[in-house]
C-alpha positions as a Markdown table, in Angstrom:
| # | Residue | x | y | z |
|---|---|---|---|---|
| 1 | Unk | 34.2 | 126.2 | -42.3 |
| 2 | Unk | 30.8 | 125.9 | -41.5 |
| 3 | Unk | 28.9 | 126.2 | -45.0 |
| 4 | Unk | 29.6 | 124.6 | -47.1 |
| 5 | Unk | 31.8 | 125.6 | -50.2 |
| 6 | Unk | 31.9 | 124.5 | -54.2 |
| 7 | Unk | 35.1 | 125.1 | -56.4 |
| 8 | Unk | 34.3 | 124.4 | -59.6 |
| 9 | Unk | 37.6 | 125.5 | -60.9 |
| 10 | Unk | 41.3 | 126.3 | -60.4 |
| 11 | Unk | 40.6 | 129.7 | -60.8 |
| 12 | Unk | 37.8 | 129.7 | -58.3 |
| 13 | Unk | 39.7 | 128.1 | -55.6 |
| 14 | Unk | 41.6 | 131.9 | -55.6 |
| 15 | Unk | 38.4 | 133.4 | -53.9 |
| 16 | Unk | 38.1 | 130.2 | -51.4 |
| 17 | Unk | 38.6 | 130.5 | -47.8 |
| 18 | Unk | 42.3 | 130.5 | -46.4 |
| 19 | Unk | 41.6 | 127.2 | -44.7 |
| 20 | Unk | 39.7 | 125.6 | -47.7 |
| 21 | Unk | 42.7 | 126.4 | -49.9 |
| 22 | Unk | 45.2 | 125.1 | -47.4 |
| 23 | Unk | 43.2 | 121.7 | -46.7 |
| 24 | Unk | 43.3 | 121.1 | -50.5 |
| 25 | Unk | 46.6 | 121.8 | -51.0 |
| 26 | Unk | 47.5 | 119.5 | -48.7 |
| 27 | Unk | 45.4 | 116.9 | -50.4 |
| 28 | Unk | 47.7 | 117.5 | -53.3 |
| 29 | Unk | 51.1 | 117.4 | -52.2 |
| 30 | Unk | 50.6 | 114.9 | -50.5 |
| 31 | Unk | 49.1 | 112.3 | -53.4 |
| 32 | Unk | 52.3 | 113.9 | -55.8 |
| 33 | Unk | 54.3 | 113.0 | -53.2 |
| 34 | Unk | 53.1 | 109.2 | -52.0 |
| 35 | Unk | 52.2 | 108.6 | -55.2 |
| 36 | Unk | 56.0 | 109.0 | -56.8 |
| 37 | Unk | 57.4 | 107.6 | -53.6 |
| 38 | Unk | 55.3 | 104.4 | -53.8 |
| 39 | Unk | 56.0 | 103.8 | -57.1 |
| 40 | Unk | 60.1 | 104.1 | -56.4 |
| 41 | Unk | 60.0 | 102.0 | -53.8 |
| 42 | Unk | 57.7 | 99.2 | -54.3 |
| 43 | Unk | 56.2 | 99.3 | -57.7 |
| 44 | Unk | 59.1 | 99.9 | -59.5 |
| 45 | Unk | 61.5 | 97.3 | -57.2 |
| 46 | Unk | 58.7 | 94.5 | -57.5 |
| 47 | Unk | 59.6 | 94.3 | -61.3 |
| 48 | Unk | 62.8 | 92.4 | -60.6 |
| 49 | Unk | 61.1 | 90.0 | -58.0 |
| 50 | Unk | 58.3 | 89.2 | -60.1 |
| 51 | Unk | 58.2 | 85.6 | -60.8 |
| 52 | Unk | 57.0 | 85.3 | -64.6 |
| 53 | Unk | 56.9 | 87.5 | -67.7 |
| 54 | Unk | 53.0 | 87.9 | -67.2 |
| 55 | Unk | 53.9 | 89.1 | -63.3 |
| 56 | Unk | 56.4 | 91.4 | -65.0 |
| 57 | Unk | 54.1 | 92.8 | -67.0 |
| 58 | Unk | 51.5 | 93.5 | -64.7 |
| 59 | Unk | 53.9 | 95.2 | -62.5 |
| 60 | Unk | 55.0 | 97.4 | -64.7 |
| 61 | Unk | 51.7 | 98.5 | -65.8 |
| 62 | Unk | 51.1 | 99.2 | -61.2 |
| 63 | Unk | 54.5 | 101.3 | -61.7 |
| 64 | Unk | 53.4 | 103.3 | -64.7 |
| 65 | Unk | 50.1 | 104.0 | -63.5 |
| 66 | Unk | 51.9 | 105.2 | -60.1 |
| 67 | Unk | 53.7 | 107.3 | -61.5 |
| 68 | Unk | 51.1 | 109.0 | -63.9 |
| 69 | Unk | 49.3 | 109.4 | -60.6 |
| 70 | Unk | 52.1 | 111.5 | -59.5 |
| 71 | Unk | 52.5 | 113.7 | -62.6 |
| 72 | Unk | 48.6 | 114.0 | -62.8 |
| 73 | Unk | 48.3 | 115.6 | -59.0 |
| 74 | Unk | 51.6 | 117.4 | -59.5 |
| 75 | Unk | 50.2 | 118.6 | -62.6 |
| 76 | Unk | 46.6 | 120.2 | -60.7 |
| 77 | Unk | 49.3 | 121.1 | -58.0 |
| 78 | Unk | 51.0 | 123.6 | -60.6 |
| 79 | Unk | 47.6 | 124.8 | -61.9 |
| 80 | Unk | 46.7 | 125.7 | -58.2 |
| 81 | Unk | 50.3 | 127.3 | -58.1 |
| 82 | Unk | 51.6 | 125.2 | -55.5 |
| 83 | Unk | 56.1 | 124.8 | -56.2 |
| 84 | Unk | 57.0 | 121.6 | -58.0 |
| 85 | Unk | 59.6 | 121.0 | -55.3 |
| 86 | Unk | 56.6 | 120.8 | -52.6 |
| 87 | Unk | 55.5 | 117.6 | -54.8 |
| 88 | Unk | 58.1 | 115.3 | -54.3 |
| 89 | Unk | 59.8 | 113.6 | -51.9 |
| 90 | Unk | 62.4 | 115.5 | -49.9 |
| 91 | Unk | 60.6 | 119.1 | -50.8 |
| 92 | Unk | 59.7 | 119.5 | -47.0 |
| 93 | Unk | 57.0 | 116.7 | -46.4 |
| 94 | Unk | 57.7 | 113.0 | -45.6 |
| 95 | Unk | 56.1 | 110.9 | -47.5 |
| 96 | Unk | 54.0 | 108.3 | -45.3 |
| 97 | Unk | 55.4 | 106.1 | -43.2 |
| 98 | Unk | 54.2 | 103.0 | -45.0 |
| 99 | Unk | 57.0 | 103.6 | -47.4 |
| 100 | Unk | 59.7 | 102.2 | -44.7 |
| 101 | Unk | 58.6 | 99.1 | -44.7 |
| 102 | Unk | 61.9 | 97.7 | -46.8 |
| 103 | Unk | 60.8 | 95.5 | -49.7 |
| 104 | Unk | 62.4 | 92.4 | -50.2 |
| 105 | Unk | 59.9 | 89.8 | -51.8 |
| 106 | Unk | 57.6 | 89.5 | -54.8 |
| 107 | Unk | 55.2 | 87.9 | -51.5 |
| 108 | Unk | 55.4 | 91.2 | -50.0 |
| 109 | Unk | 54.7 | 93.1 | -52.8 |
| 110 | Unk | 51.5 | 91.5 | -53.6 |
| 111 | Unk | 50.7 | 92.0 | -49.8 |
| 112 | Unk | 50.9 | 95.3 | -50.2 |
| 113 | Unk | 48.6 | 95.5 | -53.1 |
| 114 | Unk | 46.2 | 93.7 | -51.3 |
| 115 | Unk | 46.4 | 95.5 | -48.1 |
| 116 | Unk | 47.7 | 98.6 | -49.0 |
| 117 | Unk | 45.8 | 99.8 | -52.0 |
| 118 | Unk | 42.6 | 99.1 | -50.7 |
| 119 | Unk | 43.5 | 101.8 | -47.7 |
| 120 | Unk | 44.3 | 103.7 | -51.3 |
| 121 | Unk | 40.9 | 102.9 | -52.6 |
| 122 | Unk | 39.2 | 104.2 | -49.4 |
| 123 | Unk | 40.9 | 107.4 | -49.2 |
| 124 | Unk | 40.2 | 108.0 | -52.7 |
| 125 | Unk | 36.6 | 107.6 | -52.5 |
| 126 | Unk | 36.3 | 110.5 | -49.9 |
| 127 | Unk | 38.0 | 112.3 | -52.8 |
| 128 | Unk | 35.0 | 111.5 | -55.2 |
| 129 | Unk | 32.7 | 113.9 | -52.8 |
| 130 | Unk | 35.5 | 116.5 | -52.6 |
| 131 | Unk | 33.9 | 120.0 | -53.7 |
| 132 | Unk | 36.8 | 121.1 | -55.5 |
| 133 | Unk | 35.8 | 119.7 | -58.7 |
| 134 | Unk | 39.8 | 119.5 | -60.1 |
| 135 | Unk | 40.4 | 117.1 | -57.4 |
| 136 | Unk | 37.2 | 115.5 | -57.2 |
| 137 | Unk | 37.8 | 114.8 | -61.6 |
| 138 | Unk | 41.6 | 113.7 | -60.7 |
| 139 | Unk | 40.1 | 111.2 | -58.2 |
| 140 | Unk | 37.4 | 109.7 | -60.6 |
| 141 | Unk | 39.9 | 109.2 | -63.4 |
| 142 | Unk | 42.4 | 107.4 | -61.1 |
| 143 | Unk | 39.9 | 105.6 | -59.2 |
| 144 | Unk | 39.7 | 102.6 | -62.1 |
| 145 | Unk | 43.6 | 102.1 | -62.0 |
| 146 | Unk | 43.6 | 101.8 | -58.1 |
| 147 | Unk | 40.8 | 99.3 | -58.2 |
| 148 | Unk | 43.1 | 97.5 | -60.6 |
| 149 | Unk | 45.7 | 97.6 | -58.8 |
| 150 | Unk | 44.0 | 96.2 | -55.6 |
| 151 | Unk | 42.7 | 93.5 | -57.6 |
| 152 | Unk | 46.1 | 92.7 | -58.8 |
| 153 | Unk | 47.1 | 92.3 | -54.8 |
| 154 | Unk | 43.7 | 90.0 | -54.5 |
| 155 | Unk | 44.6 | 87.7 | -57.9 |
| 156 | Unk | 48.0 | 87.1 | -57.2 |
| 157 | Unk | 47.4 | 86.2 | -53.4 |
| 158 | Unk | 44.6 | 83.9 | -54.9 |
| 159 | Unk | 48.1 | 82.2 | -57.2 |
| 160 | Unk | 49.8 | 82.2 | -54.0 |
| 161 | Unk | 47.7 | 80.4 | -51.6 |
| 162 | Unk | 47.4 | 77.6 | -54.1 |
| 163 | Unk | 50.3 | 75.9 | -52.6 |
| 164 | Unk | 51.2 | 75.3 | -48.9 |
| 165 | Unk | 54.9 | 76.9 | -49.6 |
| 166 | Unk | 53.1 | 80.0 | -51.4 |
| 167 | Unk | 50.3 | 80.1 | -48.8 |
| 168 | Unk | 53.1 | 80.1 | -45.8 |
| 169 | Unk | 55.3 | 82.8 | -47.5 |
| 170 | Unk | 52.4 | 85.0 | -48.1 |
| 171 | Unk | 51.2 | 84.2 | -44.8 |
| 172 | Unk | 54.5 | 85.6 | -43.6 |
| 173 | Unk | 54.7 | 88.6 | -45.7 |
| 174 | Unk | 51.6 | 89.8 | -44.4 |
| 175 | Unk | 52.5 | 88.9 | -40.7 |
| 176 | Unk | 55.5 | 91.5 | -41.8 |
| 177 | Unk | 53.6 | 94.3 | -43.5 |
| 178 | Unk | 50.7 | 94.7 | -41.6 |
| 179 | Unk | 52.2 | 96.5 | -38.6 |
| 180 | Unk | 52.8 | 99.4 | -41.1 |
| 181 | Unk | 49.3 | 99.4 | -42.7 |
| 182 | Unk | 47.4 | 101.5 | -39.5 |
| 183 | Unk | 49.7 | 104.6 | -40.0 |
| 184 | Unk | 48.6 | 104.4 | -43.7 |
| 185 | Unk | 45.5 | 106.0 | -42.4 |
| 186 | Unk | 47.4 | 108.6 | -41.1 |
| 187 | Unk | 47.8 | 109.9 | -37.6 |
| 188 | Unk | 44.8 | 110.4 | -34.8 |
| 189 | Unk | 45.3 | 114.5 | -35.8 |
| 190 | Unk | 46.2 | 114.4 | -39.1 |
């Protein structure tokens, strides 16, 4: 794919190249898919090990916006035609490896939105460029509640490092987490 190619629409993307239309499907399924799965395994989770009402609430808000993610690429996935069981976890791709890393602490949650959703941010902002509008448009309107969400990772680290117990624990959380973070930007031939 030498030239370069603009799909303004859904039904445009029909007459793209084979290869086009394969790249941005991956795109896709894989955002339904890491999208739902992140939200199952750490946003939702992180609810219970928040620390104060205010923590709770923030949380959930990461968890519903997670999930909206997930029903608003799934939803552009079904437009394109692509099988709601190719959107979620289990349908035949993994989700990323990140997602092992087992949860334990409201430290390592916060971690995770520091770290974590700033690889989200970056990957995201390649999306902004994309030249098939429908994603490009999914990625703008998302793009607000993953800098949020990064920010939440960076203000609650900030709490955190106020005391030498906090600092220490957060300290360790990272030491814990960041072994997973380098797959995050997926593999050397992905």
């Amino acid at each position: 794919m030498s030239e370069s190619i603009v799909v303004k629409t859904v039904e445009e993307l029909k007459d793209a190249p084979e290869e086009y239309r394969d790249a941005v499907a991956k795109l896709v399924i894989s955002h339904a898919i890491n999208e739902l799965y992140g939200a199952q395994v750490f946003d939702e989770p992180a609810i219970a090990y928040a620390p104060t009402p205010y923590a709770k609430w923030l949380t959930c808000r990461v968890a519903m916006e997670e999930y909206g993610h997930h029903v608003r690429f799934k939803q552009l996935g079904q437009q394109m035609g692509i099988a709601e069981e190719r959107m979620v976890p289990g349908g035949g791709k993994r989700p990323l490896s990140i997602f092992e890393f087992p949860l334990k602490t409201w430290e390592e949650f916060v971690a995770i939105k520091l770290l974590a959703d700033l690889a989200e941010i970056l990957q995201v902002e390649d999306l902004l460029h994309c030249t098939f509008h429908p994603l490009r448009n999914l990625a703008r309107a998302t793009m607000p509640e993953e800098r949020f969400h990064a920010q939440f990772g960076e203000d609650f680290s900030a709490e955190l490092v106020k005391t030498p117990d906090g600092r220490a624990r957060l300290q360790a959380a990272v030491d814990e987490y960041f072994p997973y973070l380098p797959s995050f930007f997926g593999g050397s031939k992905s």
